[in-house]
Backbone and ligand atoms as CSV (ligand in chain L), in Angstrom:
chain,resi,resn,atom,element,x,y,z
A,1,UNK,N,N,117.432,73.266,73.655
A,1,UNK,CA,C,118.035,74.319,74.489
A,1,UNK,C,C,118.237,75.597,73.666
A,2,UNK,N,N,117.998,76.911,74.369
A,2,UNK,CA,C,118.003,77.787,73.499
A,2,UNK,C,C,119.047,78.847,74.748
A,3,UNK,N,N,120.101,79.300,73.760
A,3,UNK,CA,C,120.746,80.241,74.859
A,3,UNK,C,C,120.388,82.140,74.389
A,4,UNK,N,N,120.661,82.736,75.684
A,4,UNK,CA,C,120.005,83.858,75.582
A,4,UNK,C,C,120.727,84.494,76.618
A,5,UNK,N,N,121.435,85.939,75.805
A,5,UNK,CA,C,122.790,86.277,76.300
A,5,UNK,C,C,121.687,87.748,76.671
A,6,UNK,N,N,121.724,88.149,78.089
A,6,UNK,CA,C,121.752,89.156,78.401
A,6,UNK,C,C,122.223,90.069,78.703
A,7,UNK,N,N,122.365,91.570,78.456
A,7,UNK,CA,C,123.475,92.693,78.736
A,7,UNK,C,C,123.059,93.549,79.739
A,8,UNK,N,N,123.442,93.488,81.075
A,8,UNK,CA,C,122.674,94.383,81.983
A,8,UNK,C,C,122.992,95.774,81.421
A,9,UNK,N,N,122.442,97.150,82.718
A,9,UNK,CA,C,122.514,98.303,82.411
A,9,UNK,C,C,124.335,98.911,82.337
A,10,UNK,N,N,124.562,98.020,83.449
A,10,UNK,CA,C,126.187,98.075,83.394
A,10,UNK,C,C,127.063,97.456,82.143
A,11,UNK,N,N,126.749,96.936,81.368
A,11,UNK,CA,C,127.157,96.180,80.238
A,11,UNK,C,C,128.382,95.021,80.427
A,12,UNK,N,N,127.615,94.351,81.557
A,12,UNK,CA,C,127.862,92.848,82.101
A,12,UNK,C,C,126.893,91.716,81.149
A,13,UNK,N,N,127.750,90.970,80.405
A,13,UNK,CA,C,126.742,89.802,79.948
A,13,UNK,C,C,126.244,88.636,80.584
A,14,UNK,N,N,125.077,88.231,80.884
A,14,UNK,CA,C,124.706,87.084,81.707
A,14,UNK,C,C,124.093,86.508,80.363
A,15,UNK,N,N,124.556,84.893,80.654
A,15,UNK,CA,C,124.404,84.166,79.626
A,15,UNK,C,C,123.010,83.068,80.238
A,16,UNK,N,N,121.828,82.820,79.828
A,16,UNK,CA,C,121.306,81.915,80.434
A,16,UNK,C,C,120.645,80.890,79.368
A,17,UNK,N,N,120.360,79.513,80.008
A,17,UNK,CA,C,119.741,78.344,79.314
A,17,UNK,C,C,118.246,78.388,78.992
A,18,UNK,N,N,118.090,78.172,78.332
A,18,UNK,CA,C,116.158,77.947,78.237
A,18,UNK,C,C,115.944,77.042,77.078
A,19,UNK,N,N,114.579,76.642,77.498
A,19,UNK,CA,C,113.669,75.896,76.456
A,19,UNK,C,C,112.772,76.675,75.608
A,20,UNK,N,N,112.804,76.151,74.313
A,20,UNK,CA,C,111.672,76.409,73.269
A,20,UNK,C,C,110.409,76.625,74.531
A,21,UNK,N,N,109.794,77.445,73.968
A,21,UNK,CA,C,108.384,77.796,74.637
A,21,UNK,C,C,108.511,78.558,75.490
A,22,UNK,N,N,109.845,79.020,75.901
A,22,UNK,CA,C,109.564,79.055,77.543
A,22,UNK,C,C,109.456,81.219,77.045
A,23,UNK,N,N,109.110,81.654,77.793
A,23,UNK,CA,C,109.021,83.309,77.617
A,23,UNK,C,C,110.348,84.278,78.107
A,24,UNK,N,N,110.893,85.139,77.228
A,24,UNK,CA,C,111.633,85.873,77.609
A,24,UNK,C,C,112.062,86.304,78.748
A,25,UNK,N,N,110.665,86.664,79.439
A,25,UNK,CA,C,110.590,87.705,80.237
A,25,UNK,C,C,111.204,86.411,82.147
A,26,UNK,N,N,110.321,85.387,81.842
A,26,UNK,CA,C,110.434,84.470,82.604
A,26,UNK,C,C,112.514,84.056,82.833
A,27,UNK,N,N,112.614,83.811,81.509
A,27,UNK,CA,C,114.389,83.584,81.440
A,27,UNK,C,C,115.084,84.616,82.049
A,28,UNK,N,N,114.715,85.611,81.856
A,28,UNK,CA,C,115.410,86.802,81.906
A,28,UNK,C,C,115.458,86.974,83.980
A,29,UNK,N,N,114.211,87.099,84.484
A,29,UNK,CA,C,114.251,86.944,85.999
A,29,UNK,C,C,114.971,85.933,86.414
A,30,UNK,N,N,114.989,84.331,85.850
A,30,UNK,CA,C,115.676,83.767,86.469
A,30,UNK,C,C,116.864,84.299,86.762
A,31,UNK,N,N,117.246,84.452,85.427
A,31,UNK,CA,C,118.840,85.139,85.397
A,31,UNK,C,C,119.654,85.711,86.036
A,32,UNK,N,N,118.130,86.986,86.893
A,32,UNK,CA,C,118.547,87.947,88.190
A,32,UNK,C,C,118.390,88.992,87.349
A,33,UNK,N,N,117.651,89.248,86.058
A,33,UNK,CA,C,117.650,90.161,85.381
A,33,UNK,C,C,116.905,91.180,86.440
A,34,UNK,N,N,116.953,92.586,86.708
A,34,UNK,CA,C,115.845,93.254,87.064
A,34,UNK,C,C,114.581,93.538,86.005
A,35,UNK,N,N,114.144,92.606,85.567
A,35,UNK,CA,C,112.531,92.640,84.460
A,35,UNK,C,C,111.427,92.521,85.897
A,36,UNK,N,N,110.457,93.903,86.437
A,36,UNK,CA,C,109.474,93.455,86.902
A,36,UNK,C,C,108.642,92.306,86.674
A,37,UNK,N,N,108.030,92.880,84.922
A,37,UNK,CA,C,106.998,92.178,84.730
A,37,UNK,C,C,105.559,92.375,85.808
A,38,UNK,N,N,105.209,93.238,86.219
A,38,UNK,CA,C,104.816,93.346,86.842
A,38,UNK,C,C,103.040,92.954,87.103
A,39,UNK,N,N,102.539,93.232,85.544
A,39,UNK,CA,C,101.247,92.410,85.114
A,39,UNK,C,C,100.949,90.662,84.618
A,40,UNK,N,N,102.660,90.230,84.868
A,40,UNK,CA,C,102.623,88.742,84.139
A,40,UNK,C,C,102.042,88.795,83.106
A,41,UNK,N,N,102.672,89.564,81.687
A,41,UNK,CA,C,102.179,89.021,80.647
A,41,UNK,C,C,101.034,89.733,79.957
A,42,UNK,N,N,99.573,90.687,80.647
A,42,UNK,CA,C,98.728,91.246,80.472
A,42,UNK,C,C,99.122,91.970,79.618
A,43,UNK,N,N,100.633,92.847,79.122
A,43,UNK,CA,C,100.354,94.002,78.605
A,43,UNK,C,C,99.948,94.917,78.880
A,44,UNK,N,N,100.208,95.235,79.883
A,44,UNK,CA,C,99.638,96.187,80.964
A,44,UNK,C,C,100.271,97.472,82.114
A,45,UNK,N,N,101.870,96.413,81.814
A,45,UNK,CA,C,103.112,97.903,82.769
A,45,UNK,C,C,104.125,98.000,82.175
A,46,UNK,N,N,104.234,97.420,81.008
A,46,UNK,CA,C,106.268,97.891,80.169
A,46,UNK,C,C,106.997,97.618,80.981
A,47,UNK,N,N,107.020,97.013,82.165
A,47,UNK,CA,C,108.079,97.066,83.279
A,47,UNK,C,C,109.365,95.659,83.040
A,48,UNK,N,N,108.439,94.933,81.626
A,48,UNK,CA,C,109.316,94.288,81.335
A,48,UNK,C,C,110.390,94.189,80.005
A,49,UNK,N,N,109.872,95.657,79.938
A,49,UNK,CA,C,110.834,96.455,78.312
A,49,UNK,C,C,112.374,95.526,78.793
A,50,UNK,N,N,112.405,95.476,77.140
A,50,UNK,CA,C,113.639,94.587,76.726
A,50,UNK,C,C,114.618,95.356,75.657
A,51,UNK,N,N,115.601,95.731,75.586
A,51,UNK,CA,C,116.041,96.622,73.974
A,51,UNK,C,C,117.065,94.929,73.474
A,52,UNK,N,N,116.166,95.091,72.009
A,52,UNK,CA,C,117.000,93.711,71.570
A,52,UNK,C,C,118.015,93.916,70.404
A,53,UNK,N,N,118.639,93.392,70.493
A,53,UNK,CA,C,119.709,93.806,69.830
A,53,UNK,C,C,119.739,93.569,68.243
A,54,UNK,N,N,120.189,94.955,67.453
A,54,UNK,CA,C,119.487,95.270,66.581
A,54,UNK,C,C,119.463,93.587,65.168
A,55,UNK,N,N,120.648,92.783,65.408
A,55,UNK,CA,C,120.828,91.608,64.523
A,55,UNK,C,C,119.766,90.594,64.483
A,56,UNK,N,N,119.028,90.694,65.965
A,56,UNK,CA,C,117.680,90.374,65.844
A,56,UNK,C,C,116.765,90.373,66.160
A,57,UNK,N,N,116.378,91.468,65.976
A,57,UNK,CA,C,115.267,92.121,66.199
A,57,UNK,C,C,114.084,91.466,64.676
A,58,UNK,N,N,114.383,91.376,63.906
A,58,UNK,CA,C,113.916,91.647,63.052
A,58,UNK,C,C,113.752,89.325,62.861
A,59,UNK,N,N,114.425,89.075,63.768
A,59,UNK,CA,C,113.824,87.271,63.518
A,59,UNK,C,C,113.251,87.266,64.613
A,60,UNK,N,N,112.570,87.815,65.337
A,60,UNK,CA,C,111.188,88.061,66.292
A,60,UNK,C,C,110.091,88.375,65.546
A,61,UNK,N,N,108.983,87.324,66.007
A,61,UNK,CA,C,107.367,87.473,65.376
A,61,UNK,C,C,107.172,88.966,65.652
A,62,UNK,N,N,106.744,90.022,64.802
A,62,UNK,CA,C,106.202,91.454,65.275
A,62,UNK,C,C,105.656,91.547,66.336
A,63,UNK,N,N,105.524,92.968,66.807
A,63,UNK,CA,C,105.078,92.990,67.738
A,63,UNK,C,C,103.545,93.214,67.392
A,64,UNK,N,N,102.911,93.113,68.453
A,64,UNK,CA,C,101.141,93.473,68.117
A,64,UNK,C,C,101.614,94.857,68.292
A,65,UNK,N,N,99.682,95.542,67.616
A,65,UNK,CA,C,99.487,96.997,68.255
A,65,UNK,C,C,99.339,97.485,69.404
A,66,UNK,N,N,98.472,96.319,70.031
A,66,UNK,CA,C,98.822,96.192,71.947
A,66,UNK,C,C,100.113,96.670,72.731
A,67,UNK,N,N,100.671,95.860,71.832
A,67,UNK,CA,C,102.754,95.946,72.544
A,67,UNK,C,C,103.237,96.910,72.279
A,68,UNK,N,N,103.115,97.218,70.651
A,68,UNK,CA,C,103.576,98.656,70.480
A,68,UNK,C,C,103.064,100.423,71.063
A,69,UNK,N,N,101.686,100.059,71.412
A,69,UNK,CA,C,100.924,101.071,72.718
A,69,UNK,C,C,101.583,101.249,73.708
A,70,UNK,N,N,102.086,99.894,74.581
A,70,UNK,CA,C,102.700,99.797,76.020
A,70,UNK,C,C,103.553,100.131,75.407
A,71,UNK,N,N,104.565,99.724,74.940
A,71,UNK,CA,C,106.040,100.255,74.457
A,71,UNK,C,C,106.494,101.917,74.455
A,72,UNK,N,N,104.958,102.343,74.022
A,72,UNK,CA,C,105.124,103.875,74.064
A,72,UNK,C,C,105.186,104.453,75.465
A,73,UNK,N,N,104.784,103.711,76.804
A,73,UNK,CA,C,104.529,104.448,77.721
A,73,UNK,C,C,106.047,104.114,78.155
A,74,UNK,N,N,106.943,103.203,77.903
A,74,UNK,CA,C,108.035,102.607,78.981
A,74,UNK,C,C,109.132,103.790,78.220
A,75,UNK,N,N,109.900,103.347,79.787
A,75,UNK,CA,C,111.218,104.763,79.659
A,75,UNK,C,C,112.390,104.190,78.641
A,76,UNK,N,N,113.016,104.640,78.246
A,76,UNK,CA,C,114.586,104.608,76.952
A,76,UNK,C,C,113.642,103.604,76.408
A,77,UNK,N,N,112.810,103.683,75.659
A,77,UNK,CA,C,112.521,103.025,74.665
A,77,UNK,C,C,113.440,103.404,73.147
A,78,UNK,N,N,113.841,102.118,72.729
A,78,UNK,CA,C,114.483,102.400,71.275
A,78,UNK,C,C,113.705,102.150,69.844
A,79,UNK,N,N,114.067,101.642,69.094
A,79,UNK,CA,C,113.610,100.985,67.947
A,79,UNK,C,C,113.552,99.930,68.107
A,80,UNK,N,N,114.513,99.342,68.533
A,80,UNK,CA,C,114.122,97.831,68.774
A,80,UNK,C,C,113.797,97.142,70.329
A,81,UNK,N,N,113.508,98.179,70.662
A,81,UNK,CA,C,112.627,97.861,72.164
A,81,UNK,C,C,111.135,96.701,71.910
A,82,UNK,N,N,111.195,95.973,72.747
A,82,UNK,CA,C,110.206,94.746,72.929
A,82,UNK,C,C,109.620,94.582,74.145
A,83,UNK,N,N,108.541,93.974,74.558
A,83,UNK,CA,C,108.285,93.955,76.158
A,83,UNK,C,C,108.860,92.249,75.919
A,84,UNK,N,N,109.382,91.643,76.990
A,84,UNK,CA,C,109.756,91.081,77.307
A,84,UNK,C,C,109.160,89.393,77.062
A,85,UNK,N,N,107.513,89.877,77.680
A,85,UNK,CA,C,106.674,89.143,78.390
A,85,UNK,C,C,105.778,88.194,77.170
A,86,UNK,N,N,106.045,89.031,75.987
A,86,UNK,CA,C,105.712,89.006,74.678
A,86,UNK,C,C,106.291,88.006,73.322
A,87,UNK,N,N,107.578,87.596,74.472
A,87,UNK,CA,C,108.646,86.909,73.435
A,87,UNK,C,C,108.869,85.268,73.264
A,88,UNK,N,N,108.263,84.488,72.985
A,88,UNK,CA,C,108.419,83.111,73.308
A,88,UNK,C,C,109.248,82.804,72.780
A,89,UNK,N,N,110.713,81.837,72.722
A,89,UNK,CA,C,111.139,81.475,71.959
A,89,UNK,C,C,111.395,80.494,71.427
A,90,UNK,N,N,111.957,80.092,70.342
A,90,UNK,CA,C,111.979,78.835,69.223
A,90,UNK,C,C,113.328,79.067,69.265
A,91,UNK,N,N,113.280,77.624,68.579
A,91,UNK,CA,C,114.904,76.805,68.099
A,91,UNK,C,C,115.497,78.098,67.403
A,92,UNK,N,N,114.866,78.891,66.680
A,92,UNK,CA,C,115.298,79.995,65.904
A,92,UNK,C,C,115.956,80.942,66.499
A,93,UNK,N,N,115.441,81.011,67.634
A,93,UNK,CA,C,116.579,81.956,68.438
A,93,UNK,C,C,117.860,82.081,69.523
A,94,UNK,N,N,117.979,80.356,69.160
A,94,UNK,CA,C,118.935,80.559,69.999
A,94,UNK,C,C,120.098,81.251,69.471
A,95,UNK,N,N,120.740,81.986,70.823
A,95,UNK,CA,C,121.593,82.905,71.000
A,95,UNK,C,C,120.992,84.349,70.723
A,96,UNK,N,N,119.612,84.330,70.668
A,96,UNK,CA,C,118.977,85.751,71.154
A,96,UNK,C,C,119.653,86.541,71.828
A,97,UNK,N,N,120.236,87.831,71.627
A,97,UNK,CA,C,120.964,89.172,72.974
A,97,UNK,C,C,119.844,90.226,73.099
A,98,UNK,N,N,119.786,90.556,73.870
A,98,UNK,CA,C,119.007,91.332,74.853
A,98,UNK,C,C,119.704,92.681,76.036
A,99,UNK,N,N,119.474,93.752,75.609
A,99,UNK,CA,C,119.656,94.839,76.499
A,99,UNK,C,C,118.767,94.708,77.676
A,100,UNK,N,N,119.392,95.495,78.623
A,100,UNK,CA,C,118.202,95.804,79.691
A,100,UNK,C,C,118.354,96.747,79.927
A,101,UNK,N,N,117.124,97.769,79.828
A,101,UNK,CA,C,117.247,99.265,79.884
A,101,UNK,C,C,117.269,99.430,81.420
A,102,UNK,N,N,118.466,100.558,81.755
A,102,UNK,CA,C,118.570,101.008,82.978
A,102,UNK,C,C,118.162,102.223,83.569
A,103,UNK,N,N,117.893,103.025,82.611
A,103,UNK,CA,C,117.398,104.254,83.177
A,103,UNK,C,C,116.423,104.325,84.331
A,104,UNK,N,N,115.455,103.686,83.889
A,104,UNK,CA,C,113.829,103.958,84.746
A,104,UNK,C,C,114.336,103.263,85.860
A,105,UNK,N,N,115.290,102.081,86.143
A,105,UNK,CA,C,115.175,101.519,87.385
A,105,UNK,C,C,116.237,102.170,87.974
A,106,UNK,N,N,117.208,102.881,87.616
A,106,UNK,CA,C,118.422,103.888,88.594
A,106,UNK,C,C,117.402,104.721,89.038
A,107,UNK,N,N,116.387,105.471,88.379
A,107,UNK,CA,C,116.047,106.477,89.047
A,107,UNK,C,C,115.353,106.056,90.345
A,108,UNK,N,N,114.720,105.114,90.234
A,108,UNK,CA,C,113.847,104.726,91.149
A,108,UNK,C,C,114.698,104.196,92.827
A,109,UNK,N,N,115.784,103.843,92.011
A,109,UNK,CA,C,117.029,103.186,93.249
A,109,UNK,C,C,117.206,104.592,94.363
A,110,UNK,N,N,117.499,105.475,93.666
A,110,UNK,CA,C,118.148,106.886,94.450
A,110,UNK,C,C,117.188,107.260,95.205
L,1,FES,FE1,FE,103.613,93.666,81.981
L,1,FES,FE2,FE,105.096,92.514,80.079
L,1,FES,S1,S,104.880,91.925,82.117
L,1,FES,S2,S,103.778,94.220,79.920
């Protein structure tokens, strides 16, 4: 079991369960996260930008040059911005935290 604390745009924490293997981006929707994901995984819409929190960022496999391309197109991107869809995780991460950038999806709400 791997837990994985999410921080919406409102800075509400949702705490959710997962398995080794299972993908970020996948945990994160269950959750009720708003993560499109909208290419499943392709690398292809940033819609599943993640900002991870900076303690560990850095015990995440790098990102490819692929990811870091898309990364450039998605909105409040930080430094430790990740796509989502990109993230499998291991025993190593449990208790992974995770932002969810709110900008791009308020605007779109109004
Ligand atoms: Fe499209 Fe992650 S789901 S880039």
């Amino acid at each position: 079991m791997v837990k994985v604390t999410f921080i919406t745009a409102n800075g509400a924490r949702v705490e959710a369960k997962a398995a080794v293997g299972d993908v970020l981006l996948g945990v994160g929707q269950g959750a009720g996260m708003p993560l499109e994901g909208t290419c499943e995984g392709q690398m292809a819409c940033s819609t599943c930008h993640v900002v991870v929190a900076r303690e560990w960022f850095d015990r995440l496999v790098p990102a490819s040059e692929d990811e870091e391309d898309m990364l450039d197109l998605a909105a409040g991107v930080t430094r430790t911005s990740r796509l989502s869809c990109q993230i499998e995780l291991t025993a190593d991460l449990d208790g992974l935290t995770v932002h969810i950038p709110g900008q791009s999806h308020d605007m779109q709400r109004r």
